[in-house]
C-alpha positions in Angstrom: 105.8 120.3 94.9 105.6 121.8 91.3 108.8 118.9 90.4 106.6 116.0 92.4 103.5 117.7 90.0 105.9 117.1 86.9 106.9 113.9 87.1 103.0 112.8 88.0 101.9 113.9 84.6 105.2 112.6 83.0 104.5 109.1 84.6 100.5 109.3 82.9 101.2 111.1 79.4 101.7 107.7 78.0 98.4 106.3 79.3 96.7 110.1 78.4 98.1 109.6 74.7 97.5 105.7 74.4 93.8 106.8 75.6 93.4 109.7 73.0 94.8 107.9 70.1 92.6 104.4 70.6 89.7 106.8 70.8 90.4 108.8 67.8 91.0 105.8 65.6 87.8 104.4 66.6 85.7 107.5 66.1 87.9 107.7 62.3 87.0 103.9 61.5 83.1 104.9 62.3 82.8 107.9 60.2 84.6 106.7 57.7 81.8 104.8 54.9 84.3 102.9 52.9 87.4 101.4 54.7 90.3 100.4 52.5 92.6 98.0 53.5 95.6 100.2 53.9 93.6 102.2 56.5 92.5 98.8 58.4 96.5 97.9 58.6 96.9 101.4 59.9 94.0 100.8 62.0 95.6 97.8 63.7 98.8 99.5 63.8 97.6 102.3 65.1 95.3 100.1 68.2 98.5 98.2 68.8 100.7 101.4 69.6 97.9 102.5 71.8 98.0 99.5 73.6 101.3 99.9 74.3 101.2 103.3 75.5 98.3 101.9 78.2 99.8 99.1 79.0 103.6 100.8 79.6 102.0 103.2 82.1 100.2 100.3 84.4 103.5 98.1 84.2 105.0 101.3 85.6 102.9 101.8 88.4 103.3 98.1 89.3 107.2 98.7 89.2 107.1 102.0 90.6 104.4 102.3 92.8 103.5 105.3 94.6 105.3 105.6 97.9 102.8 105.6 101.1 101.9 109.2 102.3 103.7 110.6 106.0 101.6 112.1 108.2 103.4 114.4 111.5 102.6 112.2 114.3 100.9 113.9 117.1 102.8 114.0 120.6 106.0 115.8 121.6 109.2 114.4 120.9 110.7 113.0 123.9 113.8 110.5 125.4 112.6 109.0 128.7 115.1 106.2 130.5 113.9 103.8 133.5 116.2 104.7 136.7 116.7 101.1 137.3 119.2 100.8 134.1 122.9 100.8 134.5 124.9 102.9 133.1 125.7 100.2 130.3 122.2 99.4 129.9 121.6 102.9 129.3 124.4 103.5 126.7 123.4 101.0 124.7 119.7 101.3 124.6 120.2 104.8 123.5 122.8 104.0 120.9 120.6 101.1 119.4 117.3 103.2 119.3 118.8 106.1 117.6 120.1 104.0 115.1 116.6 102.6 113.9 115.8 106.8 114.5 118.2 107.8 112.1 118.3 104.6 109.7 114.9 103.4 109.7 111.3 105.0 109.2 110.7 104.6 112.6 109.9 107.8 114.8 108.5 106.6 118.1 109.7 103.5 120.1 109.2 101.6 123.2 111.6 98.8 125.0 109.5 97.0 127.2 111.1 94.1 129.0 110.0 91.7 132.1 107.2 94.1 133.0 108.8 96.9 132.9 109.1 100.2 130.5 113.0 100.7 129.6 113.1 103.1 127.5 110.6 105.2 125.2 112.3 107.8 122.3 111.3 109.6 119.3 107.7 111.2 119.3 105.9 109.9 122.5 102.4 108.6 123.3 100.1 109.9 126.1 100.6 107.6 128.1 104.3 105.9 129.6 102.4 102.5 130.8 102.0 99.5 128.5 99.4 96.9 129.3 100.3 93.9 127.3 97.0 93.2 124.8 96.8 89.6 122.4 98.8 91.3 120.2 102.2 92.1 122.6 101.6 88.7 124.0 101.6 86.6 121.1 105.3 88.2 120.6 106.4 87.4 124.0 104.8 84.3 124.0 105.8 82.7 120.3 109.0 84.6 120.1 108.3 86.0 116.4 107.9 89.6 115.4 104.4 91.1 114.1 104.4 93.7 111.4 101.5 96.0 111.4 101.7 97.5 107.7 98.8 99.8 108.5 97.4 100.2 111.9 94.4 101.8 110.8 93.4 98.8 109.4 93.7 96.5 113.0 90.8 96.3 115.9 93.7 95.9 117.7 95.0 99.2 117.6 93.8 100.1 120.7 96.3 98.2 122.9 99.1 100.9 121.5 97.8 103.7 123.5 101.8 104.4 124.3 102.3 105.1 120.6 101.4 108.3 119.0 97.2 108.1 118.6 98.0 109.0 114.4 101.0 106.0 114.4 100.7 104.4 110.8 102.3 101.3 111.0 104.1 99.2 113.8 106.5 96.5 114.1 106.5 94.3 117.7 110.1 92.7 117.8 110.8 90.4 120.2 113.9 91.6 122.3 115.3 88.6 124.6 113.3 86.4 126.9 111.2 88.9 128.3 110.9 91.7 126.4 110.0 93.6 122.9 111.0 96.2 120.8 107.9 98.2 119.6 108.0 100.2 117.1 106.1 103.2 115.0 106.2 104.7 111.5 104.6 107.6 110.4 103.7 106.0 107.0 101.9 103.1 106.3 103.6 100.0 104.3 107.2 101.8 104.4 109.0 99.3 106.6 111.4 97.7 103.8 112.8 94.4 104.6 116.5 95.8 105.4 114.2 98.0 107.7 113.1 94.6 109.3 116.4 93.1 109.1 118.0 95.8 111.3 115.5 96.0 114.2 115.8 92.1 114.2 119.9 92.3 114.7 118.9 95.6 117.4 116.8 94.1 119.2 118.6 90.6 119.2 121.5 92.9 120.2 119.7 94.3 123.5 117.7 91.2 124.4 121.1 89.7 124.8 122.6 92.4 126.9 119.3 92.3 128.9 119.2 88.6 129.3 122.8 88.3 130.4 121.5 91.1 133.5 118.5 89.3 134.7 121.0 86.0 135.0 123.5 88.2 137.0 120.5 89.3 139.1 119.1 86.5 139.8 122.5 84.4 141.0 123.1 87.5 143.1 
């Protein structure tokens, strides 16, 4: 904490001196009766450097901005499996999902395919059912992903009563013909794009796999 504390004030000293010096030189140019020109160049000099010091300190902030706080997400941690999976199935939903675990922000996910709850991992929700709202059925309907930066901000929230109630942000993937990958970050705005990029080649992955089953199924 005291290095994070550190690096705060090193990251605003420039704006804190910029600050000071443009005031003092103002106050020194109104108490002064008689300027000379040397002290209005040193003036101008002096405004310019300030200036600088301000504007270095909100350029760094824009390149550096200050990364989203993580909240614990409340729910126990869990790994639940449907029965119905084959061993296969199985294997690789578990490998793909703690991949996005382990490389990815992510810390609670649900595979929800053809009406049916695969898999859940990472912290759980209340509740193990998923009622598809307008949100989960725009992704299975249109085929493209929804990115939730910060649920807090979305009426439509409510429909992710399986997620954690605290979940920050959530990405709805679409995972083969039937299903989705839904996913939940403890953070708000901290998906990066090679965050996107690998639940889009997961979930591709598994909606193949899953795809290929419902055809065997179904010529059987």
């Amino acid at each position: 904490m005291a290095k994070a504390d550190e690096n705060q004030w090193l990251r605003r000293l420039p704006l804190v001196v910029g600050s000071v010096g443009g005031t003092l030189l103002m106050l020194n140019r109104l108490l002064t009766p008689l300027v000379t020109d040397s002290q209005a160049r040193a003036d101008v000099v002096g405004v310019f450097l300030s200036a600088i010091l301000i504007l270095t300190t909100l350029l760094w902030r824009q390149i550096q901005p200050v990364p989203p706080e993580a909240v614990i997400l409340d729910g126990e941690e869990g790994f639940d499996l449907s029965d119905a999976l084959s061993e296969a199935m199985a294997t690789e939903l578990a490998w793909a999902s703690h991949m996005l675990l382990t490389n990815t922000v992510t810390r609670s996910l649900v595979a929800y395919y053809d009406g049916q709850v695969l898999m859940r991992r990472g912290i759980l929700g209340p509740t193990n059912e998923v009622v598809v709202g307008p949100i989960l059925e725009r992704v299975l309907t249109k085929k493209k992903p929804v990115y939730l930066v910060s649920l807090k901000l979305y009426p439509g929230k409510v429909e992710f009563n399986y997620l954690p109630e605290n979940t920050q942000g959530i990405i709805c993937q679409p995972m083969g013909d039937q299903g989705v990958l839904i996913l939940g970050a403890n953070a708000p705005r901290s998906y990066t794009k090679q965050d996107e990029a690998w639940v889009e080649g997961l979930a591709d992955k598994l909606g193949a796999s899953l795809d290929a089953l419902s055809v065997t199924e179904v010529s059987a």
